[in-house]
LOVEXLUM-768588 format. One record per residue (C-alpha): x negated, y negated, z. Coordinates in pm, whole numbers, plus 50000, padded with zeros to 5 digits. Layout:
<rs>
XYZ...
</rs>
This chain:
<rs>
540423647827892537453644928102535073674828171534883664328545538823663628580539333700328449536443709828670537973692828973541163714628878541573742129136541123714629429543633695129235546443724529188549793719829438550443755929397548823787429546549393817529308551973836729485554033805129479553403798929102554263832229028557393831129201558733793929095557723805428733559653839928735562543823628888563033797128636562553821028361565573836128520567433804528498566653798528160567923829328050571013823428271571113792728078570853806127747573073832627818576333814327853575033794927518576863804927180572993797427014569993813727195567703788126979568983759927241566363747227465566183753727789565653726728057561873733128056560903734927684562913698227645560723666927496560053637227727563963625927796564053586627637563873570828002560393580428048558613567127712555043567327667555023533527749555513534628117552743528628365552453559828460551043567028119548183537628124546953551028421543103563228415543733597528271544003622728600544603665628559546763664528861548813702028706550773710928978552203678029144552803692329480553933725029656557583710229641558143707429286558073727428989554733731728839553993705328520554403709228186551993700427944553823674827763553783659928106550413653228148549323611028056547153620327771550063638027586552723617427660550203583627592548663597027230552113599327076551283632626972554653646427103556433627826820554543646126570554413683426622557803701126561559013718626822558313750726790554403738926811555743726127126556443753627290553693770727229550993747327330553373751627692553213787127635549033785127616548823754527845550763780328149548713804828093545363778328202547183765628463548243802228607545113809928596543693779328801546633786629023545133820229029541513813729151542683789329413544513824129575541313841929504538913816229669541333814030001540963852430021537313853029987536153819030191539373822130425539623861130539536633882630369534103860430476535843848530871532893853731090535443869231374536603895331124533233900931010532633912631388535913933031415535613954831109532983983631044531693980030700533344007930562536603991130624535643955930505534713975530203537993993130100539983964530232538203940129963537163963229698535053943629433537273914129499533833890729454533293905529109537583895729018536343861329182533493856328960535053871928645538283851728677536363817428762534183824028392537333828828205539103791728358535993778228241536083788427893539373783427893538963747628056536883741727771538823748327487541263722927621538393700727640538363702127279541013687627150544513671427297546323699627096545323736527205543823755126898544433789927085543553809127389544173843727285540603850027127539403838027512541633863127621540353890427386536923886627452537363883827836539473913227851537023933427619533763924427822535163916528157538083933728320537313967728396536663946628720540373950728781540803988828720537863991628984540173969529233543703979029160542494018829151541824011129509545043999029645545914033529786543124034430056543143995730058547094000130190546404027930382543434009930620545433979530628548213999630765545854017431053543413986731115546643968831230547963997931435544394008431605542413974931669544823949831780541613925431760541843928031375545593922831406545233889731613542593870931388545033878831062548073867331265545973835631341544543833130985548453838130841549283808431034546593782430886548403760130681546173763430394547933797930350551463783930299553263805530557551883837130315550883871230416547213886830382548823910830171550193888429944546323880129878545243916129863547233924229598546543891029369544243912129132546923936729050549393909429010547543884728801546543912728532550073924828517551263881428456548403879128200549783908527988553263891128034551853853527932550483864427645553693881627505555143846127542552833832327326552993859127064556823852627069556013814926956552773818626696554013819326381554803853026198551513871326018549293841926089545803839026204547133833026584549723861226590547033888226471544393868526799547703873327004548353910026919544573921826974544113905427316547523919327397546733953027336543823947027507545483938627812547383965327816545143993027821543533974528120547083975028267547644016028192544344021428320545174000928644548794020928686547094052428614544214045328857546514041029124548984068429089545844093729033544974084429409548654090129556549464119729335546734137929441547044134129813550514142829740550044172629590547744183829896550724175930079553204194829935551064226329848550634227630253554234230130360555064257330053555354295830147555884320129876558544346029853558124349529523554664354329369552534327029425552034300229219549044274929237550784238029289547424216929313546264204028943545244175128814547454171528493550244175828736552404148828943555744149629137558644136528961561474145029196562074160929530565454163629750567954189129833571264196729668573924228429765573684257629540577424275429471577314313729654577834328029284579544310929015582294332828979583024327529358586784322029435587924282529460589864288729723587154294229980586254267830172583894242830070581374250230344581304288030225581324278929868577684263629916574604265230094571174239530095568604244829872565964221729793563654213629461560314202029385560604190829066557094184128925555854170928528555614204928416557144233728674560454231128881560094252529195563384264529412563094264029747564764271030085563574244230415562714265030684561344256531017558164234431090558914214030822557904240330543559594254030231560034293130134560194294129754562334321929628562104308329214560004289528991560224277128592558394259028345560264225728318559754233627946562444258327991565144243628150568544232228057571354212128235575014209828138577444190428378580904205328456583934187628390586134175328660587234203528888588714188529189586944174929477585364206129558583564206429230582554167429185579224161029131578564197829038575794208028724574544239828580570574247328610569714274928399566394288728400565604305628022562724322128191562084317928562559514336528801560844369428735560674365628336564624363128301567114341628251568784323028588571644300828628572324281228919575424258829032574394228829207576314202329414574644168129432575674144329725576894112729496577664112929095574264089729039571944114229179573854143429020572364123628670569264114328877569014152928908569704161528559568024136728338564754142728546565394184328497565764182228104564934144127979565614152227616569374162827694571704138227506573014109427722574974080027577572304057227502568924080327574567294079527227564484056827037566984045426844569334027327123566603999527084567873996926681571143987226788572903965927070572123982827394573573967327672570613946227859570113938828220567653911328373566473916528728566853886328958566323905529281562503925629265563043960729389560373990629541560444023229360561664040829684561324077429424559764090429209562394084328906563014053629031561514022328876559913994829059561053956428929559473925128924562143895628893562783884828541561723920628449564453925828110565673964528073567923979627845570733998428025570154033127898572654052828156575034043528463576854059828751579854046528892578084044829197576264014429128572684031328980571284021228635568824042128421567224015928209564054009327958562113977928063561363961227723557703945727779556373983627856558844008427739558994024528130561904044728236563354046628533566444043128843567114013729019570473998629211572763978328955572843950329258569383940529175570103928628829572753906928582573463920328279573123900727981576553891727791575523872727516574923893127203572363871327017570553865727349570083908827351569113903826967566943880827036565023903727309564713930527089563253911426843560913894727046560343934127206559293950726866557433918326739554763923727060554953958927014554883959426640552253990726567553714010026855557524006926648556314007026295557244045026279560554041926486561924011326257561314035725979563294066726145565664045226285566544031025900566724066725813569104079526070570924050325990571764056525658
</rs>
């Protein structure tokens, strides 16, 4: 491979990023789909096949002066690396076995994402930061929290392709990029945690720039529509940085599921992955540090005490569920009242640490008549009493703002947010499958082919091909799940997803699960062995 083709390779590349992204996650989706109604998860899938025999090496496509044209065009899927000339001229394909195969695809993707990637990043730099008519239109402030550091991403990501770019130079058979990885993450990506940390103000100025200057929302109309942007938003290239880091994390998990076990690759493979991912928690916690604390300012302004008062504003704390649900007048209260005397609206604000009980009253504000630790409270669902009763739970308070013991008989509107309610009020309460070791066994699985918005708090937001196991359900059509590559909890609409039927396929994710998190389980594989027997 020629130096000058790899360094001719973003011009070259069919694909802007956000269309990589979403070609690749859908046909991971289809190969799972695939494998899924297979008795043997081992099987191929359509992209990890060799060369079919009707395109041998031989052909002239092959002879032809060697070109690094990656990404064919913006209507077909991206290439493979067995596809390039070189490969499929050397003969080399006959040779390696192919579990070597897939893995030089899984290290080869990664490159080409990540040329993908910088062609997305240069558009939003030479295309929108640096348009001479937006230049005019925004103050710098604004330019400033709408692109962040996005020149240091630029210049970080463009010195990783080109180490990367040359350690394919090296030889026709990738030795590794995971050390490249390592060493990049290590010295150079606190870049992202600077940008992504941002995205709170970056939304927010986005949001009024477009309502208060209608200038600045002409020129991005008119920049949206140059064809060089594909028919895709500026949004779609704000949040690249936030995207790409997440994908990297995700890329390299791949590979560590193909290196072989306790060799010198897998241990390069583990170390840049957990790498990555404390660049990823620090990116996740950046942002929700931002939009938890303007939250709490938020909330502490529409609260008035009936009760003593209770400070609401701290920084170890965060919202983890708000809404209103219909205490019972008294639980010993007669069932043949009405239903509309029975209860009457209360509403929570259920935080990490403290649960406080409110009442809405006008204005928009909140009278708080009782408050707990969230330490000290317990839930315990009623069984079915009639319609009058459905969807009805115990709250008791072992210690609430008076120092005694409280009980309280809630209604919820539906029977998923009655368990919404209760898992979120006492998480360590015993549910069917909520427990370290529903991972030991075979937990039902779910893979989401529709992406989904957190729309609260307990709810979990979903990229497609995103895996979960199914930890809880409602009849309703909600699932509580575990997403496998980061262990996050969380809500989200069964319609979103397909569960996966096949046994060995769910094996075969769990394996692959505790293999990239193999420190992290080390200690649950041992209690898990012990509960066991």
């Amino acid at each position: 491979m020629t130096a000058d083709s790899w360094r001719n390779l973003i011009e070259h590349i069919g694909l802007l990023y956000q269309e990589y992204r979403d070609k690749s996650t859908r046909q991971e989706i289809e190969t799972r789909r695939l494998q899924d109604s297979q008795a043997d998860p081992e099987e191929s899938s359509p992209s990890e096949e060799t060369p079919p025999e009707t395109e041998p090496a031989s052909t002239p496509e092959s002879k032809a002066a060697p070109q690094i044209n990656l990404l064919r065009n913006s209507n077909s899927r991206f290439n493979l690396w067995q596809d390039l000339p070189e490969i499929r001229s050397s003969g080399i394909l006959s040779i390696l076995q192919p579990d070597e195969i897939k893995l030089q695809e899984a290290m080869f993707e990664l490159v080409t994402s990540e040329a993908s990637y910088c062609k997305s990043l240069n558009l939003l730099v030479s295309h929108f930061m640096e348009n001479e008519r937006l230049k005019k239109i925004l103050h710098q402030s604004e330019a400033h929290i709408l692109f962040s550091n996005v020149l240091d991403v630029k210049a970080v990501s463009e010195r990783f392709l080109l180490d990367l770019e040359r350690r394919v130079e090296e030889n026709i058979v990738i030795s590794d990029v995971c050390d490249i990885v390592y060493q990049h993450t290590v010295d150079h990506f606190s870049v992202y945690i600077t940008y992504v940390s941002n995205q709170t103000y970056q939304e927010r100025t986005y949001k009024q720039l477009l309502q208060d200057k209608p200038a600045f929302r002409e020129v991005i109309t008119q920049l949206e529509l140059d064809p060089m942007c594909r028919g895709l938003s500026f949004s779609s290239f704000l949040i690249l940085p936030f995207q790409r880091i997440t994908r990297l994390k995700l890329l390299v998990q791949n590979i560590l599921k193909k290196v072989e076990e306790k060799s010198e690759r897998e241990t390069t493979a583990l170390e840049a992955h957990k790498e990555l991912e404390t660049v990823v928690k620090a990116c996740n916690e950046g942002v929700r540090k931002m939009s938890r604390t303007e939250q709490m300012i938020s909330i502490q302004k529409k609260l008035e005490f009936k009760i003593k008062s209770v400070p609401i504003i701290s920084h170890s704390r965060w919202l983890l569920k708000q809404g209103e649900l219909q205490q019972m007048n008294g639980p010993k209260t007669s069932r043949t009242l009405r239903t509309k005397k029975l209860f009457r609206e209360i509403y929570l604000f259920l935080f990490n640490d403290l649960l406080v009980i409110c009442r809405q009253i006008p204005g928009d504000k909140y009278q708080v008549f009782d408050s707990a630790p969230r330490g000290l409270l317990r839930v315990e669902e009623l069984e079915d009493q009639g319609q009058s009763l459905a969807n009805v739970f115990i709250l008791r308070l072992l210690e609430n703002a008076d120092d005694r013991e409280a009980s309280y008989m809630l209604k919820a509107s539906s029977q998923s947010e009655m368990k919404r309610w209760m898992i979120s009020l006492a998480p360590n309460r015993r549910t069917k499958f909520v427990s370290f070791t529903s991972r030991l066994s075979d937990c039902p699985q779910i893979q989401c082919v529709h992406p989904y918005v957190a729309q609260q708090p307990d709810e979990l937001s979903l990229e497609l091909a995103d895996v979960l196991n199914i930890l809880d359900k409602t009849d309703d059509g909600w699932i509580f799940g575990e997403r496998l590559h980061d262990q996050e909890r969380g809500w989200f609409p069964s319609s979103i997803g397909e569960e996966i039927l096949n046994p060995k396929i769910r094996a075969q994710n769990l394996k692959e699960c505790f293999r990239v998190h193999k420190s992290d389980d080390s200690q649950r594989r041992k209690l898990g062995s012990r509960n066991r027997q």
